[in-house]
DOMAR-567133 format. One record per residue (C-alpha): residue in one letter; x, y, z; chain. Coordinates in Angstrom, 2 decimals. Example, Ala and Ser with C-alpha at 12.3 -4.5 7.8 and 13.67 -1.06 7.14 Angstrom:
NODE   r        px        py        pz   c
NODE   A     12.30     -4.50      7.80   A
NODE   S     13.67     -1.06      7.14   A
% end
This chain:
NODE   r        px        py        pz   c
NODE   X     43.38    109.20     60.49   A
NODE   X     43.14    109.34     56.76   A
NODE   X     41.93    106.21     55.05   A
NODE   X     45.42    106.03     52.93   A
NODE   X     47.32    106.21     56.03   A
NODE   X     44.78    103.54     57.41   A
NODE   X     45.81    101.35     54.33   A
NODE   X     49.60    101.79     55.25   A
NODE   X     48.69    100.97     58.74   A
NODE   X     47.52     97.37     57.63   A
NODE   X     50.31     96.58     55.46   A
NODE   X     52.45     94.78     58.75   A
NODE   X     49.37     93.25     59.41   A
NODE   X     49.28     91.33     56.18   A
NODE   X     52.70     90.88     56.23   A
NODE   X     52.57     88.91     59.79   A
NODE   X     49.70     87.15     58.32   A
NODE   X     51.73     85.15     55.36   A
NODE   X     54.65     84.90     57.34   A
NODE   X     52.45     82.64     59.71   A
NODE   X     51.00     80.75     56.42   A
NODE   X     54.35     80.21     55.53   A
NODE   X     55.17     78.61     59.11   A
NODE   X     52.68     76.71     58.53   A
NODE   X     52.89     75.56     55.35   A
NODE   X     56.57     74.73     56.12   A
NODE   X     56.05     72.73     59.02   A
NODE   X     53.06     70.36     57.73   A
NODE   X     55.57     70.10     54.97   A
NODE   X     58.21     69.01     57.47   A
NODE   X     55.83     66.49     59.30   A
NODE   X     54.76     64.90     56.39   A
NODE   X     58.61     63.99     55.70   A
NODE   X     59.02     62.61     59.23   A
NODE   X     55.94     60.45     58.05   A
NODE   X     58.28     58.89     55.66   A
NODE   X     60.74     56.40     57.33   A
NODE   X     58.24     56.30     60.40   A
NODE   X     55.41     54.49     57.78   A
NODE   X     58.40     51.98     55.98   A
NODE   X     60.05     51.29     59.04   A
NODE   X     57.58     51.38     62.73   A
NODE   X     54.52     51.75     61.50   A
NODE   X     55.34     48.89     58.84   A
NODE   X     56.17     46.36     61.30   A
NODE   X     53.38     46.76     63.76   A
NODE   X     50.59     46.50     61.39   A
NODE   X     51.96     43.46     59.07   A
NODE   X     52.07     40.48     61.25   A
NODE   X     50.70     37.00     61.34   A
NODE   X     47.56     37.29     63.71   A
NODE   X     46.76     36.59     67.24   A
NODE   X     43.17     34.52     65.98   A
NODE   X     42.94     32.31     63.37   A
NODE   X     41.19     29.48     62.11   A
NODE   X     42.02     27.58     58.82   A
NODE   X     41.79     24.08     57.21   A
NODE   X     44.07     22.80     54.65   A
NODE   X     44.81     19.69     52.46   A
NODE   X     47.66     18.02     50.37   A
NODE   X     45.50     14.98     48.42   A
NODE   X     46.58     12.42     46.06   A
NODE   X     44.23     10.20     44.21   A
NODE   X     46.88      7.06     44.35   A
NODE   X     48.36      6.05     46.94   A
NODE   X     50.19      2.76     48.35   A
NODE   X     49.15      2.20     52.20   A
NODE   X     48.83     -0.73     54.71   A
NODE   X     45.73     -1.67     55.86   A
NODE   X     46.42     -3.08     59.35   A
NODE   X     42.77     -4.73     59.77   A
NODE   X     43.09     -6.55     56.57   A
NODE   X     47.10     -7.08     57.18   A
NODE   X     47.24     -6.45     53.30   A
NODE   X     48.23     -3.13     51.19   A
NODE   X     45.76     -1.05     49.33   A
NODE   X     45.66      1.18     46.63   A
NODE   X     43.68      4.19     46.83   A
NODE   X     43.17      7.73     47.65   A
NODE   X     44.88      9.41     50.59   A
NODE   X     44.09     13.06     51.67   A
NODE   X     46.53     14.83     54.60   A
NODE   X     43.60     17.63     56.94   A
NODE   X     45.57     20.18     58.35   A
NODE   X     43.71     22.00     61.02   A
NODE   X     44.95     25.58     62.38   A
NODE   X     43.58     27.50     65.31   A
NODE   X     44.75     30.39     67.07   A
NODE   X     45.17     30.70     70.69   A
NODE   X     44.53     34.92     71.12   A
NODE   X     44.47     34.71     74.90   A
NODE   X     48.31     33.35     74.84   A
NODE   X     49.56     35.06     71.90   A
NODE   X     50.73     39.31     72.95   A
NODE   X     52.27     41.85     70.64   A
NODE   X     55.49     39.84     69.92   A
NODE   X     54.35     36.21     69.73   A
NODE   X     51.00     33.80     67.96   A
NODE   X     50.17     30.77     69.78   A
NODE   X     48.58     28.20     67.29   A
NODE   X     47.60     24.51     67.96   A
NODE   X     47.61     22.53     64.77   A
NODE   X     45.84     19.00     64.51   A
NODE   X     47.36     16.70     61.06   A
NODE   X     45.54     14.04     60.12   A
NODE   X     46.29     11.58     57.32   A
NODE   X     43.39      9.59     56.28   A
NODE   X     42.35      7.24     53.60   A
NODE   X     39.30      7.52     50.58   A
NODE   X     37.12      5.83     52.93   A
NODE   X     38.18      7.49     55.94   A
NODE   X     40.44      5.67     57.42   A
NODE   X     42.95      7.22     59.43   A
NODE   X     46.87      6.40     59.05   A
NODE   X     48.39      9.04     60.78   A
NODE   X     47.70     11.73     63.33   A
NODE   X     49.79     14.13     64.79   A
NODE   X     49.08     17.36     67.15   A
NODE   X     51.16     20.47     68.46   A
NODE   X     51.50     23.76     70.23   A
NODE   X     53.37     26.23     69.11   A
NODE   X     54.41     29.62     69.96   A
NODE   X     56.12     31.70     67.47   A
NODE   X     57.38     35.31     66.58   A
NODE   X     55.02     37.34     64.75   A
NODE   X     57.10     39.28     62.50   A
NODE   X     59.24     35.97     61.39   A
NODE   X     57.76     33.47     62.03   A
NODE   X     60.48     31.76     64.00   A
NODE   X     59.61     29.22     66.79   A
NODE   X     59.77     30.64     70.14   A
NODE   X     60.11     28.13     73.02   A
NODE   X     57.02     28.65     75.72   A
NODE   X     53.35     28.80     76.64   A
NODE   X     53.45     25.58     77.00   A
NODE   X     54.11     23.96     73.85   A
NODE   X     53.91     20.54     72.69   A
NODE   X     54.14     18.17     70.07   A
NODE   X     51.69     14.56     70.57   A
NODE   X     51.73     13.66     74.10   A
NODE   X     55.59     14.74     74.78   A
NODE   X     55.20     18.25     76.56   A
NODE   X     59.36     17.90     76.80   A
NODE   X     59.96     18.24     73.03   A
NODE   X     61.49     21.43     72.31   A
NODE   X     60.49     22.84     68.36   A
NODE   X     62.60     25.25     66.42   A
NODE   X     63.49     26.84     63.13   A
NODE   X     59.74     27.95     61.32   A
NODE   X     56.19     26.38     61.68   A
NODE   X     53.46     27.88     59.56   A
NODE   X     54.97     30.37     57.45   A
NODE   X     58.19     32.35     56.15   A
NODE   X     59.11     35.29     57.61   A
NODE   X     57.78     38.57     55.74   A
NODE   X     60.15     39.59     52.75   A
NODE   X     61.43     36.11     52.55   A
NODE   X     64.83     36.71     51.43   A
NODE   X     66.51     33.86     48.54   A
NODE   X     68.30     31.63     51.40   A
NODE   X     67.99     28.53     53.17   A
NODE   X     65.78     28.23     57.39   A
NODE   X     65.35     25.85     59.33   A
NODE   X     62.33     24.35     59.38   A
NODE   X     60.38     22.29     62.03   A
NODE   X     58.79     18.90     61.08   A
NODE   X     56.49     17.50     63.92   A
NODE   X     56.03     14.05     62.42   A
NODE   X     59.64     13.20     62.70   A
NODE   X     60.36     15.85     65.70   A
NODE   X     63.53     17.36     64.09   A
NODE   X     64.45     20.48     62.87   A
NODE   X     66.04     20.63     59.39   A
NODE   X     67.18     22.98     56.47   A
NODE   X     64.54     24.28     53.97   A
NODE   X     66.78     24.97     50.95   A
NODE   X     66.49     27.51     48.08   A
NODE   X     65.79     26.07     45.55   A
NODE   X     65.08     28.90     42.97   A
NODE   X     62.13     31.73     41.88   A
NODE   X     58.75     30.06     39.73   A
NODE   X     55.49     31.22     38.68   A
NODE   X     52.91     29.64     40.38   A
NODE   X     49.39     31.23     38.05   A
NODE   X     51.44     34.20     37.77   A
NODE   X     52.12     34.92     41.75   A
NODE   X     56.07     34.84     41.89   A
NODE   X     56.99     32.39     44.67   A
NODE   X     60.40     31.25     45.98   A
NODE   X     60.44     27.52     45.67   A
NODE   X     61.98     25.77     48.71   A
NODE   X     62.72     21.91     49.41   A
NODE   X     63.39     19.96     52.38   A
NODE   X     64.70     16.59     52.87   A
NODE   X     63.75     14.48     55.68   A
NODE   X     65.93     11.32     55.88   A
NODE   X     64.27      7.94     57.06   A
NODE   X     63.77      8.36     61.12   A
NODE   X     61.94      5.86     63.19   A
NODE   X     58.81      7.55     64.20   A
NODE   X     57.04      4.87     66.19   A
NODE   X     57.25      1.15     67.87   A
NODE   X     54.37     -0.47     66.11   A
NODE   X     51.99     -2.24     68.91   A
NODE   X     50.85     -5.36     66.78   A
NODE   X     53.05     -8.05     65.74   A
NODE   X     52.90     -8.59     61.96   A
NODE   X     52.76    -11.44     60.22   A
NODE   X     56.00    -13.32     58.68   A
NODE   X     54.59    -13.76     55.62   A
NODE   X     53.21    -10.35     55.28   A
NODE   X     56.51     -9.31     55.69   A
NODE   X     57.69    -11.17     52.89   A
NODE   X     59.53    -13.85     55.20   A
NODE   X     58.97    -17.54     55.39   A
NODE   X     57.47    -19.75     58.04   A
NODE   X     54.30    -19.02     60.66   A
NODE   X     56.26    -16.51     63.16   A
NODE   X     55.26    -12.94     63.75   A
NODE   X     57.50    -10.26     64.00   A
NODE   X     57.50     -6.68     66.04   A
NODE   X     58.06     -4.18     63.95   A
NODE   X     59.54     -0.52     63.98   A
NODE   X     57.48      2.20     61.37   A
NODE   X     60.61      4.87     59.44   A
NODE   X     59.40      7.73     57.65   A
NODE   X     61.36     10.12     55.42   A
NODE   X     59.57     13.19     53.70   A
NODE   X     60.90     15.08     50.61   A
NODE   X     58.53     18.46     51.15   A
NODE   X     58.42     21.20     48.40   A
NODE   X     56.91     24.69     49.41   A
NODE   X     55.84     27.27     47.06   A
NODE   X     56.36     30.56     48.87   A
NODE   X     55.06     34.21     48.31   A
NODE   X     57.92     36.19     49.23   A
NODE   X     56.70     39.47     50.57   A
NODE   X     53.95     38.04     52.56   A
NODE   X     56.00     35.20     53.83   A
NODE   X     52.71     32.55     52.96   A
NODE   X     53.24     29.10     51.46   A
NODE   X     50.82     29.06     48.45   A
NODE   X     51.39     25.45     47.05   A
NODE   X     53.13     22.29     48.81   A
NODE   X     53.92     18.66     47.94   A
NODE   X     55.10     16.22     50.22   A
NODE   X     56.84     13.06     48.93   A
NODE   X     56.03     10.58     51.88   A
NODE   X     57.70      7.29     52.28   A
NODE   X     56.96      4.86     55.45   A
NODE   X     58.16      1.05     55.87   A
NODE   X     58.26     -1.29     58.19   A
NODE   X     61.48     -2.55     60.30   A
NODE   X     62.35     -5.84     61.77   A
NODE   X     64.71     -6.01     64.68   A
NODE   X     67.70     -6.38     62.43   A
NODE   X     67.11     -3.09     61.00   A
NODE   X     65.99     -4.44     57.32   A
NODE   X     63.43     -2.68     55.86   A
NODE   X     60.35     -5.64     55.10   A
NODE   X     57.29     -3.57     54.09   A
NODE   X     56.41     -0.23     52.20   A
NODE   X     53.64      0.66     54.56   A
NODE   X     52.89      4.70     52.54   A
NODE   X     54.37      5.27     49.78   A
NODE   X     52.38      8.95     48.76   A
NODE   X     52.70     11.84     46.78   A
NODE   X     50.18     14.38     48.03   A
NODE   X     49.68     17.78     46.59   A
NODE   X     47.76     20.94     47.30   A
NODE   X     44.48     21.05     45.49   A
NODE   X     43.98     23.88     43.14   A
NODE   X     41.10     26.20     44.94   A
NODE   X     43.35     26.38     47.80   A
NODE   X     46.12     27.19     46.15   A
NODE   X     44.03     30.13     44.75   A
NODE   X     42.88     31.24     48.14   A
NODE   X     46.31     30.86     49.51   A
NODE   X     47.32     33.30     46.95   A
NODE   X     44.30     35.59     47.85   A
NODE   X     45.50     35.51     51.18   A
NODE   X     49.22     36.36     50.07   A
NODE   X     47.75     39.28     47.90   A
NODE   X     46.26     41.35     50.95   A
NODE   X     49.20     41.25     52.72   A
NODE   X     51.64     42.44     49.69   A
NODE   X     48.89     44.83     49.23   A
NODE   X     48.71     45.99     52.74   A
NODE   X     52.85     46.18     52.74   A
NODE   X     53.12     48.18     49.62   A
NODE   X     50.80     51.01     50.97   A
NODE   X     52.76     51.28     54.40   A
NODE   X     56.56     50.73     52.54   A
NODE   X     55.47     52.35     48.64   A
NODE   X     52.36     54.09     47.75   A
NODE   X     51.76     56.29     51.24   A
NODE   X     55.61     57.03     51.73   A
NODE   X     55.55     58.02     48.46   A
NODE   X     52.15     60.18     48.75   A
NODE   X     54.01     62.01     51.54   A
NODE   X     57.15     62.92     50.82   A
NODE   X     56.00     64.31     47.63   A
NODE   X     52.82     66.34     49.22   A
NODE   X     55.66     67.43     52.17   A
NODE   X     57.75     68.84     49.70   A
NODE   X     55.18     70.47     47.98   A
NODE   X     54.42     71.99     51.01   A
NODE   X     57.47     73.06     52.20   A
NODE   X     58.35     74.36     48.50   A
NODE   X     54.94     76.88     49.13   A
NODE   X     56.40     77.67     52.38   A
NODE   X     59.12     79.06     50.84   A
NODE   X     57.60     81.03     48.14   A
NODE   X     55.22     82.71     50.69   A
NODE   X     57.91     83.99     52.57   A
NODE   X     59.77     85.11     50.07   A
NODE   X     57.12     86.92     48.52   A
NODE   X     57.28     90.56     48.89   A
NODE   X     53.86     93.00     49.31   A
NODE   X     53.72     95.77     47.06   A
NODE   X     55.00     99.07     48.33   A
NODE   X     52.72    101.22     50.18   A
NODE   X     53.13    104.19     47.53   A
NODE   X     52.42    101.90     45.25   A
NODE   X     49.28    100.99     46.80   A
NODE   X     48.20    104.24     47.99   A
NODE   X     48.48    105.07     44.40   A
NODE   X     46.25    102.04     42.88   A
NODE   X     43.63    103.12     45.84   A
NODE   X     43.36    106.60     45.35   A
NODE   X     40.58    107.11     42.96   A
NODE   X     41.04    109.56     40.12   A
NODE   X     38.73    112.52     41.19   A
NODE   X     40.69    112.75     44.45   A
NODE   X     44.04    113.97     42.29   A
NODE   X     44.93    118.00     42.54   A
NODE   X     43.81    120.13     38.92   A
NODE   X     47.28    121.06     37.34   A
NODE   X     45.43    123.65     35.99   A
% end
């Protein structure tokens, strides 16, 4: 064999060669598409969720605040701080569901407490809706059945009213819209919830007539109402609650139903560093959601195309004729003398 005809012989080989680079090129191409609604969509869902373990401490404070100081039978003027405790429970929680136990505590300058509440809860990952098992609780009643949302808002809050658990009263009620704000730049949906006055415990003690602003030497039992107006400052896309206030209002009852005694009267706020680490917080998960649902979506459908786009131009691509070659190969010295 000749070495041109050795040249011609390797021209199919070449050709099968970019054919399979085009294949190739084509398919990754293809792949990386598929990538597209696969990161937005599955991929998405199972990486941003609330977690299985956690462990956080929070605090609404005010620096004035009316409350009743049973030892002293008198009210006081003061500082009052609410300590909101959060822990997860991994071992209870699974793919779907979180099981937290939160501990509320409302305590005085000094350290006195006022209030305490404590709960179980089991909840959906993805929205953070209460779901109804692993043995749940709220105080010492093992019966009371929680609904509506606990911690947080479900990713991409959306500009509408949920319902909204609140354990001191043990009733579920509507957290309204209440508009978009600017909370150090983070945009939050603002949302408000109003808890009417609900009787929220028999008071053990008797109190004092004249405490109670009535005449004569008698003592009284007493019923303690509460009612709430709660603001919460949410980050929409990570569903977190970077600012609150609560509005509390508690009074005693007599048996008539009359009100006799403002026993809290509080408006308690969340301190500025936490609000700046709740927004930290809110940041890594809108950061972690635009790289799954933007920025790597993105990435890949434009390197797919790209791709496929080279795929095509390699196949296309035609080799140079094998005269045309033989001629560009065969050197000079090699050609017949016309002479």
């Amino acid at each position: 064999m000749t070495a041109v005809q050795g040249r011609r012989a390797s021209v199919p080989g070449r050709a099968s060669l970019r054919r399979a680079a085009a294949l190739t090129l084509a398919g990754a191409g293809a792949f990386l598409l598929t990538l597209v609604p696969l990161l937005r969509g599955f991929v998405h869902d199972r990486v941003i969720r609330m977690p299985l373990e956690h462990s956080s401490t929070s605090h609404l404070y005010t620096a004035s605040a009316t409350y009743f100081d049973t030892a002293a039978m008198r009210s006081r003027t003061g500082p009052v701080v609410l300590t909101r405790a959060l822990n997860g429970d991994a071992a209870a929680g699974d793919d779907d569901r979180a099981v937290w136990l939160e501990s509320s505590s409302l305590d005085t300058g000094d350290g006195d407490r006022i209030d305490y509440h404590e709960r179980k809860v089991a909840f959906d990952r993805r929205t953070g809706a209460i779901v109804n098992c692993c043995g749940e609780y709220v105080d010492d009643d093992p019966a009371a059945r929680q609904s509506g949302l606990a911690f947080r808002w479900p990713f991409d809050a959306r500009k509408q009213d949920y319902a909204y658990f609140d354990p001191q009263m043990k009733r579920t009620l509507p957290m309204v819209f209440d508009g978009v704000e600017s909370v150090d730049g983070v945009t939050t949906y603002r949302y408000r919830q109003h808890v009417p006055a609900t009787k929220v415990e028999d008071v053990a003690i008797r109190i004092p007539g004249t405490t109670l602003g009535l005449r004569g030497d008698r003592s009284f039992t007493v019923t303690r109402w509460a009612q709430t107006e709660r603001t919460v400052w949410v980050e929409p896309v990570s569903g977190v609650p970077v600012k609150s206030e609560e509005n509390r209002r508690e009074a005693f009852r007599t048996a008539d139903g009359v009100e006799r005694l403002v026993v809290l009267a509080a408006d308690l706020r969340t301190p500025a560093n936490e609000i700046a680490l709740n927004e930290a917080e809110a940041a890594a998960y809108a950061t972690w959601s635009r790289w799954l649902r933007t920025i790597l979506p993105i990435g890949a459908a434009g390197f797919g195309l790209l791709l496929i786009g080279a795929g095509i131009w390699a196949s296309r691509r035609r080799p140079r004729s094998a005269p045309a070659q033989d001629e560009q190969q065969v050197p000079r010295d090699d050609l017949a003398d016309p002479r």
